[in-house]
Structure formats: C-alpha cells, structure tokens
FIPA-414849 format. One record per residue (C-alpha): residue number from 1; residue in one letter; y, z, x. Coordinates in steps of 0.2 Angstrom, whole numbers, plus 5000, padded with zeros to 4 digits. Each point is the difference from the previous one (the first is absolute). Example, Ala and Ser with C-alpha at 12.3 -4.5 7.8 and 13.67 -1.06 7.14 Angstrom:
REM FIPA-414849
k	r	v	w	u
1	a	4978	5039	5062
2	s	5017	4997	5006
//
This chain:
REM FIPA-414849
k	r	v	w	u
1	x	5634	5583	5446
2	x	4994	4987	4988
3	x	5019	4989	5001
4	x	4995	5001	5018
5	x	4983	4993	4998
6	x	5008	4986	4989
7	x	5011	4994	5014
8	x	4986	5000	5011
9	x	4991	4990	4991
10	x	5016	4989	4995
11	x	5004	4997	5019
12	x	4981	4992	5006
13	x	4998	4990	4984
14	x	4983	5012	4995
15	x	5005	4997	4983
16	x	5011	4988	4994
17	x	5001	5001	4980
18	x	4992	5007	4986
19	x	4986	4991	4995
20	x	4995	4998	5017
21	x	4991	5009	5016
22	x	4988	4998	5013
23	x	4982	5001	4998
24	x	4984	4998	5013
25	x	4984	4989	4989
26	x	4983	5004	5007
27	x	4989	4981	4993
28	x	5008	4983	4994
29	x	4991	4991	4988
30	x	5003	4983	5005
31	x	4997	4982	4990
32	x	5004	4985	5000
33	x	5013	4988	4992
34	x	4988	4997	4984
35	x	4993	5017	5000
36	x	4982	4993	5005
37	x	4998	5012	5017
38	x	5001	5017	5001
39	x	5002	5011	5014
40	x	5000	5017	5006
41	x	5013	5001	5015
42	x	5000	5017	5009
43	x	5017	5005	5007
44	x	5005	5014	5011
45	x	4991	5010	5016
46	x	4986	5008	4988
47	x	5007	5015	4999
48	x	5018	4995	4992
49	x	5005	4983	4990
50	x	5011	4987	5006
51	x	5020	5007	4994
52	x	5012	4988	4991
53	x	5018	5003	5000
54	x	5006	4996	4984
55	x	4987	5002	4984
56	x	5003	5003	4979
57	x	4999	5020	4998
58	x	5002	5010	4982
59	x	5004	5017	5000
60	x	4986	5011	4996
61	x	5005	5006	4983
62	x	5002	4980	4994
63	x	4981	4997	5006
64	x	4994	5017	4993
65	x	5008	4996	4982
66	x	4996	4985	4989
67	x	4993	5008	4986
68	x	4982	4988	4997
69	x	5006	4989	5013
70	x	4996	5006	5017
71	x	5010	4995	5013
72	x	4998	4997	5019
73	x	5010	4992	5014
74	x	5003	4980	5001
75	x	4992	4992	5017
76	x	4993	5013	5011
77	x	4990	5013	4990
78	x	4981	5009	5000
79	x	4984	4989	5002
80	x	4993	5007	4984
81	x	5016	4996	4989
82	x	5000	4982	5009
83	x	4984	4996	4998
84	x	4992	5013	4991
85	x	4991	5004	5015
86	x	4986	5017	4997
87	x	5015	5010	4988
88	x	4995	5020	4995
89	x	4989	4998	4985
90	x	5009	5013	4991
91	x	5018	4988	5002
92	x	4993	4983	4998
93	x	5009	4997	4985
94	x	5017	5006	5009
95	x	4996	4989	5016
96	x	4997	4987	4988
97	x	5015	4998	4990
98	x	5010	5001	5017
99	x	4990	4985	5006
100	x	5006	4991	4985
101	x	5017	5005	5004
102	x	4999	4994	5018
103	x	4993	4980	4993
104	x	5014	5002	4987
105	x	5013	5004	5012
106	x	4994	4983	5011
107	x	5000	4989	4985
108	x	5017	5006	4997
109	x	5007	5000	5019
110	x	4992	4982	4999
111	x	5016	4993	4992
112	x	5008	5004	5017
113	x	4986	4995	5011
114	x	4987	4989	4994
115	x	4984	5002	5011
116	x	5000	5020	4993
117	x	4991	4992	4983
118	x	4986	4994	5011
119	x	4998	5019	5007
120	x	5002	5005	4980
121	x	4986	4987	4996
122	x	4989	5004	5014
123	x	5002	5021	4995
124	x	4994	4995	4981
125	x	4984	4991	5006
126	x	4985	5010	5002
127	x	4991	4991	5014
128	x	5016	5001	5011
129	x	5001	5020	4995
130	x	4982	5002	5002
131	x	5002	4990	5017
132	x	5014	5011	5007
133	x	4993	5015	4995
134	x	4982	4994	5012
135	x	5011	4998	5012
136	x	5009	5018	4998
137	x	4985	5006	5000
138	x	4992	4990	5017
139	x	5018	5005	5009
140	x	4996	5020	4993
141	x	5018	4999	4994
142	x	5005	5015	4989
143	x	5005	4999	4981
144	x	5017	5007	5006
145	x	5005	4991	5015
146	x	5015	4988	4997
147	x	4997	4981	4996
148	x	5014	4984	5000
149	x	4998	4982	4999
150	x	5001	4987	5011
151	x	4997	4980	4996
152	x	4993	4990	5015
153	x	5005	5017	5010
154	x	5018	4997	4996
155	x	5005	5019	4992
156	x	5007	5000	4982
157	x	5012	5015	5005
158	x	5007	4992	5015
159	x	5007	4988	4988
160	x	5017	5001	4993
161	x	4995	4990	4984
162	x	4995	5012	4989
163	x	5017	5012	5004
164	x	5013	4995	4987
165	x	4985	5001	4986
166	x	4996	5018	5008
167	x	5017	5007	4996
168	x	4999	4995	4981
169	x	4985	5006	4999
170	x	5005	5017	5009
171	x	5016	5004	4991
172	x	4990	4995	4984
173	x	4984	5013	5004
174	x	5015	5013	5006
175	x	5011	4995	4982
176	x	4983	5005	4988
177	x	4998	5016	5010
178	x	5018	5009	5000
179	x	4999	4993	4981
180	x	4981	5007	4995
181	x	5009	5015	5009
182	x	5017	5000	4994
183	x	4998	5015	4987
184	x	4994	5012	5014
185	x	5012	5012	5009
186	x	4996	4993	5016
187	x	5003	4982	4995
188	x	5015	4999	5012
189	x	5004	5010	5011
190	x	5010	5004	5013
191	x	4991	4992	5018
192	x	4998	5014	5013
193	x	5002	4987	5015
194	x	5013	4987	4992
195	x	5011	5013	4986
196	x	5000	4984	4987
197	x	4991	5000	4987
198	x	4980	4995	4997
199	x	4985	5002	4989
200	x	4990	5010	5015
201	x	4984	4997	5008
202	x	4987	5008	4992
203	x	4988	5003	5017
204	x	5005	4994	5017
205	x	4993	4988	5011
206	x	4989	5010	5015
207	x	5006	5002	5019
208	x	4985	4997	5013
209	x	4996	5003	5016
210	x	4998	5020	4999
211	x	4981	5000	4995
212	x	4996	5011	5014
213	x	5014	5013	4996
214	x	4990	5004	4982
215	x	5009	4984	4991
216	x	4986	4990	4988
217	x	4993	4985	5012
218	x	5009	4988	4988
219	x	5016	5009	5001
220	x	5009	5012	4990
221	x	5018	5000	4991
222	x	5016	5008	5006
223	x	5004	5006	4981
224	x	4988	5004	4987
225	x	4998	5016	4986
226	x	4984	5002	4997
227	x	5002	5017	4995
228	x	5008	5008	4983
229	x	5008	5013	5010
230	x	5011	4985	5011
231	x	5005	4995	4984
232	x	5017	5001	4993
233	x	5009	4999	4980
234	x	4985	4990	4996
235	x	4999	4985	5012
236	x	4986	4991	5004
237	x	4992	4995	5018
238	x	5015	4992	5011
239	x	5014	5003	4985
240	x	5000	5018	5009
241	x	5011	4990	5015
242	x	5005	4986	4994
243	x	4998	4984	5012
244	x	5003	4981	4996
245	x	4986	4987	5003
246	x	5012	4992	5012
247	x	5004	5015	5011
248	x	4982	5008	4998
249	x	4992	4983	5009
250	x	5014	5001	5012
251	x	4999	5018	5006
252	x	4980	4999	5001
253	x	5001	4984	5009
254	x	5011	5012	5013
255	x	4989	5012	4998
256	x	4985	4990	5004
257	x	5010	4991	5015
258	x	5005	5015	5008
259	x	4983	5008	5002
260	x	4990	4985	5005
261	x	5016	4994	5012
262	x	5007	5015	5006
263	x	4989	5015	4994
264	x	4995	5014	5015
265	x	4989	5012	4999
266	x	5008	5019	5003
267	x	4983	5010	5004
268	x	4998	4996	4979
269	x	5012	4993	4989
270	x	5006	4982	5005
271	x	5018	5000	5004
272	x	5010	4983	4997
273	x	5019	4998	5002
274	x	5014	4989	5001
275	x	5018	4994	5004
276	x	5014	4995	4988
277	x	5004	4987	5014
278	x	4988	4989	5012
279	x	4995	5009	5015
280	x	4993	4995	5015
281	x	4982	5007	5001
282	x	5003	5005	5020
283	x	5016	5010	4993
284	x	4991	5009	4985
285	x	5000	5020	5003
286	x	4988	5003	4986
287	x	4986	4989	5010
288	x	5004	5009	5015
289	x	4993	5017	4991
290	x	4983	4992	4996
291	x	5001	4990	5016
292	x	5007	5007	5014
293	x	5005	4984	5012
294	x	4991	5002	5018
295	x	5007	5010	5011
296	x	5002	4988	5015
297	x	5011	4991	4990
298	x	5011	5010	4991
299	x	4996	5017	4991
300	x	5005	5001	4984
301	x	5014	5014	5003
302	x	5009	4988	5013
303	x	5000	4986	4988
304	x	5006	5009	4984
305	x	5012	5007	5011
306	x	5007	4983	5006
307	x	4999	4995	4980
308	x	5010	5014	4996
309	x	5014	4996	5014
310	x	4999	4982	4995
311	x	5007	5005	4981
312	x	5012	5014	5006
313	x	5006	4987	5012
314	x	5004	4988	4985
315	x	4988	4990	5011
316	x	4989	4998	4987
317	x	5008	5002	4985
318	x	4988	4989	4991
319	x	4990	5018	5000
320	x	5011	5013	4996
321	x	5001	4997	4980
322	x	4984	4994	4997
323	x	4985	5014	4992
324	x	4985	5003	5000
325	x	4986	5005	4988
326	x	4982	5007	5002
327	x	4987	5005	4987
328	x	4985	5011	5002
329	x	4985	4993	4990
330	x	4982	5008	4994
331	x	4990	4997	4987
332	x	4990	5010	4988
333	x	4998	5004	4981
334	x	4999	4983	4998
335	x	5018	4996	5003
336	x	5012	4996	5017
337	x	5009	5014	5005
338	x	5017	5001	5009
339	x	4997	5018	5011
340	x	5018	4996	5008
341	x	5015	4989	4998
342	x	5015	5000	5014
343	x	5012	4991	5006
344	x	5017	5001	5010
345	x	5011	4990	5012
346	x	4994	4990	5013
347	x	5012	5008	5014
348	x	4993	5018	4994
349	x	4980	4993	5000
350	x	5005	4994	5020
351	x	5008	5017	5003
352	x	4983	5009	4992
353	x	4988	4990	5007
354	x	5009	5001	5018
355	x	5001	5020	4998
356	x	4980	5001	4996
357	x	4996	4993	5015
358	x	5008	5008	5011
359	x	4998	5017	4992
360	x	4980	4994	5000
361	x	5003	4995	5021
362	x	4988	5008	5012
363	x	4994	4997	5017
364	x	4983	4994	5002
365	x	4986	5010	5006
366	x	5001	4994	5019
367	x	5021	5003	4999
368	x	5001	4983	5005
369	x	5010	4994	4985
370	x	5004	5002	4983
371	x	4983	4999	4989
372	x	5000	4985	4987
373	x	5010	5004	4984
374	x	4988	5005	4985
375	x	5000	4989	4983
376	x	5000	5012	4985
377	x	4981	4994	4997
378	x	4994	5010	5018
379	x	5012	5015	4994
380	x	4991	5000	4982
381	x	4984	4999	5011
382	x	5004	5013	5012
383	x	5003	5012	4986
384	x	4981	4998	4992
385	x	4986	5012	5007
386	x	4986	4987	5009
387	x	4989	4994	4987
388	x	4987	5010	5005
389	x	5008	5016	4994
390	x	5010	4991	4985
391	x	4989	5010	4989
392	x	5002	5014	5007
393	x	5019	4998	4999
394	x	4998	4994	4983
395	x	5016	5011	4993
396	x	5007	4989	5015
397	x	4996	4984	4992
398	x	5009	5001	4984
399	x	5016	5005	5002
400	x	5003	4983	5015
401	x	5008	4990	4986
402	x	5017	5012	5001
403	x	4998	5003	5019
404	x	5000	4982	5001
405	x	5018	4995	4988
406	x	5005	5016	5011
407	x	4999	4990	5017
408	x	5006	4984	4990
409	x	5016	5009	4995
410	x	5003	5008	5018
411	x	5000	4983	5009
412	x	5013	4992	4988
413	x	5010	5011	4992
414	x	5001	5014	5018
415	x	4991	5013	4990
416	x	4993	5015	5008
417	x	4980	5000	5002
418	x	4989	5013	4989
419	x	4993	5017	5003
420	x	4984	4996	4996
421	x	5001	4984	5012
422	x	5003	5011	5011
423	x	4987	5010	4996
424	x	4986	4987	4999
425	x	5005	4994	5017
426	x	4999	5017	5007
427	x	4983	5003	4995
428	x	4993	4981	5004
429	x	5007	5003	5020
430	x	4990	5015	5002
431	x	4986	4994	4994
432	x	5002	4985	5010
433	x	5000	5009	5016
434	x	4987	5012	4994
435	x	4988	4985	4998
436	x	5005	4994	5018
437	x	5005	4982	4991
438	x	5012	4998	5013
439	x	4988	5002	5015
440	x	4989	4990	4994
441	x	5013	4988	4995
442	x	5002	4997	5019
443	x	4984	5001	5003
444	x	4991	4987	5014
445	x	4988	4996	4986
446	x	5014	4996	4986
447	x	5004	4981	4996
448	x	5018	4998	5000
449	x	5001	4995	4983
450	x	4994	5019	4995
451	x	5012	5007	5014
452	x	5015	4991	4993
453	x	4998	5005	4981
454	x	4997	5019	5003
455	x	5015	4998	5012
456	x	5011	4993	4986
457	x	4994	5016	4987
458	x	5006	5012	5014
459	x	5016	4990	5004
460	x	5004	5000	4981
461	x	4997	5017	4997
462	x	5010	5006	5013
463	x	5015	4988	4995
464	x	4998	5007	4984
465	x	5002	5018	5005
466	x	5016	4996	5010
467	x	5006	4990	4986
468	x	4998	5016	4991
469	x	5009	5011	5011
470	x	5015	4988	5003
471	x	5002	4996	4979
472	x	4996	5020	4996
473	x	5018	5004	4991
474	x	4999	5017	5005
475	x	5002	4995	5017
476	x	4986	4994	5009
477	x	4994	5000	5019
478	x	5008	4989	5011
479	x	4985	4989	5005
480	x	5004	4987	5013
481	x	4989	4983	5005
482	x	4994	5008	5015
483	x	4995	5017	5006
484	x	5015	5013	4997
485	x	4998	5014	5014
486	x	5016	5011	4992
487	x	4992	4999	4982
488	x	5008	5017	4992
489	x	4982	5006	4989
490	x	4987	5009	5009
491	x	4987	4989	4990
492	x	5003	4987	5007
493	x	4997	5006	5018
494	x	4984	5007	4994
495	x	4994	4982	4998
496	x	5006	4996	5015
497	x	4990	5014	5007
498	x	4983	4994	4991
499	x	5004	4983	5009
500	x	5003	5007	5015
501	x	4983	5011	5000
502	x	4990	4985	4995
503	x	5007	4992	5014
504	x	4995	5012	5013
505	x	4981	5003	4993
506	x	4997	4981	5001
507	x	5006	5002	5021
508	x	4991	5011	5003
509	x	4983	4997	4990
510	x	5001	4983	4994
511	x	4992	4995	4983
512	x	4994	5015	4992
513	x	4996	4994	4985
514	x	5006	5014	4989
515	x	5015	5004	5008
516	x	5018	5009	4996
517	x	5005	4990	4987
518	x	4984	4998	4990
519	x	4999	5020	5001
520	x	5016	5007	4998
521	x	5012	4987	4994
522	x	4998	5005	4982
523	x	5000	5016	5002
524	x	5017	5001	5013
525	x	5010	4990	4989
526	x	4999	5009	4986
527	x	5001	5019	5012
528	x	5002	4997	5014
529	x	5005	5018	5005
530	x	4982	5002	4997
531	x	4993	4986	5012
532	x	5013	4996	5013
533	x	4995	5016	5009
534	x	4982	4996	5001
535	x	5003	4985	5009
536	x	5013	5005	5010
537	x	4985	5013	5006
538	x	4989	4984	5001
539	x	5012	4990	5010
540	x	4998	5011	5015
541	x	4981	4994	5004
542	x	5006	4980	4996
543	x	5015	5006	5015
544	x	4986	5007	5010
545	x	4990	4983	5003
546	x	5015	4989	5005
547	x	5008	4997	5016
548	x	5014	5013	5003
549	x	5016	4987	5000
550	x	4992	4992	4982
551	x	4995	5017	4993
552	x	5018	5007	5006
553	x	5008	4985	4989
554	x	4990	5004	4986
555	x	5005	5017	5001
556	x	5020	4997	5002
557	x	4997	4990	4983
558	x	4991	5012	4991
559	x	5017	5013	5006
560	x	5012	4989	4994
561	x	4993	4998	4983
562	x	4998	5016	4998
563	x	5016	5007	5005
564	x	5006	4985	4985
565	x	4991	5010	4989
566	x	5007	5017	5004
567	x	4995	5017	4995
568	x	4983	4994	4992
569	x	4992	4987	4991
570	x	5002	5003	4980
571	x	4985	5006	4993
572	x	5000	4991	4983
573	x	5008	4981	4998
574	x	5009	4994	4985
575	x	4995	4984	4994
576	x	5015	4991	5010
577	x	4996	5009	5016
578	x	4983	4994	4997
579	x	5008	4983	5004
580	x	5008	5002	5012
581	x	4987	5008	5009
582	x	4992	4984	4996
583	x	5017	4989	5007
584	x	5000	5010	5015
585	x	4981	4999	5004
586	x	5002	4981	4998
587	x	5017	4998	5009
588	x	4993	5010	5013
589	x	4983	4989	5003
590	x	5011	4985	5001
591	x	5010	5006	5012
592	x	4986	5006	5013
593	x	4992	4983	4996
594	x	5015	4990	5006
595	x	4994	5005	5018
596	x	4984	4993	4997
597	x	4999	4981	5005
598	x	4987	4992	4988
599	x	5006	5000	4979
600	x	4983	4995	4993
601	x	5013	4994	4985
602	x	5008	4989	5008
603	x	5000	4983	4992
604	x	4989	5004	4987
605	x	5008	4998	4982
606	x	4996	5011	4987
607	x	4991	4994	4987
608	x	5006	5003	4982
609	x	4982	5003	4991
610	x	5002	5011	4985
611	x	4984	5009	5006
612	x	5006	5020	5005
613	x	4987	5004	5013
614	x	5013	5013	5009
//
C-alpha cells in the first residue's frame, strides 16, 4: 500500500524531493525593502490558509531533537515561534530558543537571498515584535496558526532563491541526526515503503480531513506507537515501522490528497480510491457506486456493461490492465486508521460493479420503469432504524461499521450479502408499513421532497433483499425486475396476497386511516398462517360493497393467488421468507399500480440527504 501511495504522489508532483512539501500559511508579515514597515497580511478564506506548492519541511524527529537547540521549520511555521506571539507560559523558554533558531536560519539562508537579513533584523527588534504581536492580537490570530513572509506582498516561499541553500542545509540538519543516532539499533533501517536503507522517522507528519470520523481537528498520523505494548525488540516511536523522511512526506501528501480530492463518505468511514492508469471520471466504476449516473441518461448497469464490452472487445484495451485501489478511512485513538484496503483489475471492478446493479434492479413503485439505482450511502442509510428509534435500536448502531465493509465488499468483489443485513432489512420493512410511512408518503399533504426520500429507503431495501436472495450461495430465489406470477415459494404469494387485500379495502372503503397494512402487515409476514385467514374472512364485506363485475375481479385474483400458494399459507416464516413475503408484497403493488395513470414519482429526483426519516 505504502509503494502505492509513493507513486501516487510521484505521478501529480505532490512532493517532489526530500527537504521539500506543500504547506497552507494562515498571516504574512510583510515589510519593506529597509525593514521600516511592517505588516500583517491575512491569507486564505478564514477558515483555511492560503496552500503553497513547494515549501522547506524537516522531518519530525530532526525538529524534535537538537538537544539545547530547539528546532522548528524554516519559512512557514507557528505565530508564537515567529514572533513570539502569546507562547504557553510553562514552554516559553522552549518557544523561545526556536525563535532564535527561525532568525538564525534567515541570517544564514541570507547568503542565497539577501532581503531575508531584513526579515532577520526586523524579528530581533522589539518595537517590530511588539508591533506584530498588536496586530495578532487586533486580527484574534492564534498562537498556532501558521505564519510566512512576504516583502512588499511578493512571498519569500514562492521564490526559488533560497533552494540550493535549503538542500545544504537539509542534508546537513539530516547528517547530524542519523550521526547523534548512529549507536542506536534503529539508526538505519530498512524503509517499509522504498526497502533501502534509512535512519527512520521518528513521528509521522498527520493526515487531515477526517475530523468528523473521531480524527484530532488538526489531523492525526497514519503510524505512531504510543503504546509499550505496540512496541517491538526495543524500538522506539516510528523505528517500530521503519519509514524514510522522503517516502513519509510523499505517502501523507497522498494521503492528505486523496481524502480532500477524492474521499466519499460510506454511511461512516471515508472511502478514497484510485487507478494505476488515468481514467476518465465519466468511465470510473467506483464513482458509479457512491454516485449512481441519472437514470435518463444511462444507469449505471448499462454503462458498466458497455465498459466491460469495450475491454473484452480489445476495444479499449487501454482499460483492461490498468488496477484499481480503494481505502477505507476512520479516525480514533488519536491515529488514522485504515478499516479496509482492496484492489484488483479494472476489467473485474467493471464486471462487479455491472453485476451489483442489476442484481440491485427493480421496478419502481408505479411499474412504470426501473426505479433509479442506489449509491452505497442510501444502502447504508436504508439499513439504519429512523433516528427516532436509534436508541432504541442501540445494539443496532454499533455493529454498522462491519455491515458497512460488508456491502463495500459485495459490490466489488461479487460477495454475497450478510444474514444479519438481511435481518435488519426485515425488521426496518415491517416497521415501515406498520407506521403507515408509505401512505403517508403519498399523501395529498406530503411535499415531494419528503415523498421521494422515503421512496428511495423503500426502493433500496427491497433491492437489497433481492440482491440477497440472487447472491445467496445456497441458492437463492429467482427474483425478477418485475412481478413473477410463477414464483415457486408460497411466501412470496402471501405478500402478494397482503397487497392484493389492501387493494381491495381501499375500493371499497377508501382512506381508512388504519388499514390492512398498518394492522396486519407485521404480524402476516412473519405468520401468515395466523393472519391470512382473518382477512380472507374480511374480504368478503370489502366484496360486498362493490359493483358486481369489479368485486368479481377482485375475487378471481384473490383465487389465483391462492391456488399459487397451494395447500395453505406456512404458519411460521423463516427469515428469507420473510423477504420474500416483502419482495412479493412490493412486486405485487407495483404491478396493480401500473394500471393506474398518475405516478406521483414521476419526475421527482430523489434527494441523497443522509437524514433516515423512513
């Protein structure tokens, strides 16, 4: 993973040597020529500094060490070691010697580039120190936030002046440190991402963007032993997996590109991936999963099929050697974590990804046409309780991580889907219709907005279950996209029935309010030998109150069903006929809606809040 991350940074130029990487700086300080004026520039949006491409970086461990003569980074570094702007009391003297290390570092870089004495000069004097720091101060700039130099707004680190001098100096600060260090075991070692040789890094440079996944706000590191017990024959911090400076800057400049440019967000963890080779973003599989392409264009099936023809074809075979990779982030413990790592062929992600979706495929619920392909977020979604009842379904909660990597693993690597997913999805149906969400879903009163998102939980769940029952390896149901009259289990027949029944109540009473579904739907799909009965019994007084030739097609319905279910309904239902219970109750609503003219979802987009309200 690491020589991966290496290349990736290699190939965009995120880090181009040792010595070297790019850095965002919050203020300027800005004078003049002679050093008479001094300025305090702000840079950036407010929230985050203004990035520059190519600055002078140590390693950790070399800004850590110097023994009495603390260290800190040459052009862009803390306002408090700049300018000695409000330090802790209690590392004053630290922040101190650091300043004095930041001036001495100008007066030398000054042989290179001349106006850096002036910046030097201007740091030493106390009425420009004391004037910088009132103006920190008026700005309500903090201690830590980062700090360059500019002279009459032209930026120091933009300048290529000062480069040469920085390699001496780098190889020279890297030289004392592998020789303070060269009677230590860990002096060099083997790197973990290049295999040559290296004094390692000590502590690793942090990854953000994952503060809302448990990271620290100002980022966390990728490797670090904090603990004696991740400790091994002795070795110290980062010695315990050994990195260069060179290939730790370049693999968390990856790291830190990845999830700001390409990181999504699977119901949790951030996911971010990649391909050996260039690929066009209309052509990636992977964005097809978190971002299903609209249906009125193309659905993602169709066009991962054509991909996958285009390869075997040789049509493309600028596709069929390149790979992808994809990591799953989260942060915690103060530390990134890698929850997944995978990666494979491009022709077998395009034959995955082309397989999910049409094992996911469904008719709408107007039977009008297929309803609009899930992205893994609404699957992740669909499988949560409403957040009403999240803490009710606590025990629910926790466990989401694995269900998540579960569904991750299905869609690219053909997996079949879990029990408990299964499970979940049973349960969250029932009490779905038990709640009468749908119904009020399609309500008169209900904003579109609100109609489409609980459409798009019921949609997914139900793709969900027949993705179920088509990946089950102990051979699952054959589900079709549309209703399937011939369906070989009685459960699913039953759902039809419960569908049917509803049906029949609303002709012949209208809006009851508490109808069929809301009373009986739990308790039918799980024993339905128990329930069917009862409303067959019912049935006869909804017959009763329509016109003879409608209540004759009613009943020739209800017949045929029930003649698909044979001898009798089961009394109990496993967990998989619960689905298909489910599928057929569904499939069978869609199919008596198709006669219906109006599709209240008909050109209304579902949204993609995070939000479970279903």
């Amino acid at each position: 993973m690491l020589d991966l991350l290496l290349k990736y940074a290699q190939d965009r130029n995120l880090v181009v040597e040792p010595g070297f990487a790019p850095k965002s700086a919050r203020w300027a300080i800005d004078c003049d020529r002679e050093g008479r004026t001094v300025s305090l520039l702000p840079l950036g949006d407010g929230r985050q500094g203004q990035p520059f491409g190519r600055c002078p970086d140590l390693p950790p461990q070399v800004v850590a060490a110097g023994g009495k003569e603390r260290r800190c980074h040459f052009l862009i570094e803390a306002a408090q070691v700049v300018a000695l702007y409000k330090p802790k009391p209690e590392e004053k003297a630290k922040t101190e010697s650091k300043h004095r290390f930041f001036v001495e570092l100008l007066r030398r870089a000054s042989s290179a580039m001349p106006d850096l004495a002036v910046f030097a000069s201007t740091l030493e004097d106390e009425k420009h120190l004391a004037s910088i720091q009132a103006q920190f101060e008026a700005q309500k700039a903090r201690p830590t936030d980062k700090v360059t130099l500019s002279m009459e707004q032209q930026f120091v680190v933009d300048s290529e002046a000062w480069h040469d001098w920085w390699r001496g100096t780098y190889r020279e600060l890297i030289g004392r440190e592998e020789a303070d260090g060269a009677d230590s075991p860990a002096a060099l070692m083997r790197c973990f991402a290049t295999g040559d040789l290296t004094a390692p890094l000590l502590t690793h440079d942090k990854i953000d963007g994952l503060s809302d996944l448990g990271s620290s706000s100002f980022g966390d590191p990728l490797i670090c032993f904090d603990k004696c017990a991740f400790r091994s024959f002795g070795l110290g911090q980062g010695a315990n997996a050994a990195v260069s400076a060179g290939a730790g800057a370049a693999y968390c400049a990856a790291m830190n590109h990845l999830v700001k440019h390409h990181g999504k967000r699977l119901g949790g963890p951030t996911v971010v991936h990649w391909f050996a080779e260039k690929v066009r973003p209309e052509e990636d599989p992977l964005a097809w999963l978190e971002d299903p392409p609209e249906q009125k264009e193309v659905s993602a099936q169709a066009r991962a099929a054509k991909l996958l023809d285009a390869i075997r074809t040789g049509e493309r075979a600028d596709l069929a050697g390149n790979h992808y990779y994809a990591l799953t982030l989260s942060g915690g413990m103060s530390r990134v974590m890698v929850r997944d790592w995978m990666d494979g062929q491009f022709e077998e992600l395009a034959s995955s990804v082309a397989s999910w979706f049409s094992d996911l495929a469904l008719s709408n619920l107007w039977g009008s046409g297929e309803a609009k392909d899930p992205s893994l977020e609404r699957l992740v979604t669909a499988l949560l309780p409403p957040r009403p009842d999240r803490q009710k379904y606590a025990d629910w909660v926790k466990p989401m991580g694995a269900e998540r990597l579960h569904l991750w693993h299905a869609a690219l690597k053909k997996r079949p889907l879990t029990h408990g997913a299964l499970a979940r999805l049973v349960v969250l149906n029932a009490r779905f219709h038990q709640t009468g969400k749908l119904e009020e879903a399609l309500g008169e009163k209900t904003d579109k907005s609100n109609r489409a998102f609980t459409l798009s939980l019921l949609y997914a769940r139900m793709a969900l279950m027949k993705a179920y029952h088509l990946r089950n390896p102990k051979g699952g149901s054959p589900i079709m996209l549309y209703l399937n009259e011939n369906h070989p289990h009685p459960a699913y027949h039953c759902g039809r029935l419960m569908a049917v029944y509803a049906d029949l109540q609303y002709a012949a009473q209208g809006d009851v309010g508490a109808g069929v579904i809301q009373r009986y739907y739990a308790a039918a799909s799980a024993t339905p030998g128990l329930i069917l009965g009862r409303l067959a019994r019912l049935s006869k007084f909804h017959l009763g109150k329509l016109d003879p030739g409608l209540a004759h097609w009613y009943d020739s319905r209800i017949a045929d069903i029930w003649a698909r279910i044979q001898d009798e309904p089961p009394t109990v239902l496993t967990l998989e006929a619960q689905s298909l219970f489910a599928l057929g109750h569904y499939q069978q609503m869609a199919n008596d809606n198709a006669r219906k003219s109006k599709n209240p979802e008909q050109d209304n987009p579902i949204p993609q809040e995070e939000e479970n309200h279903g």
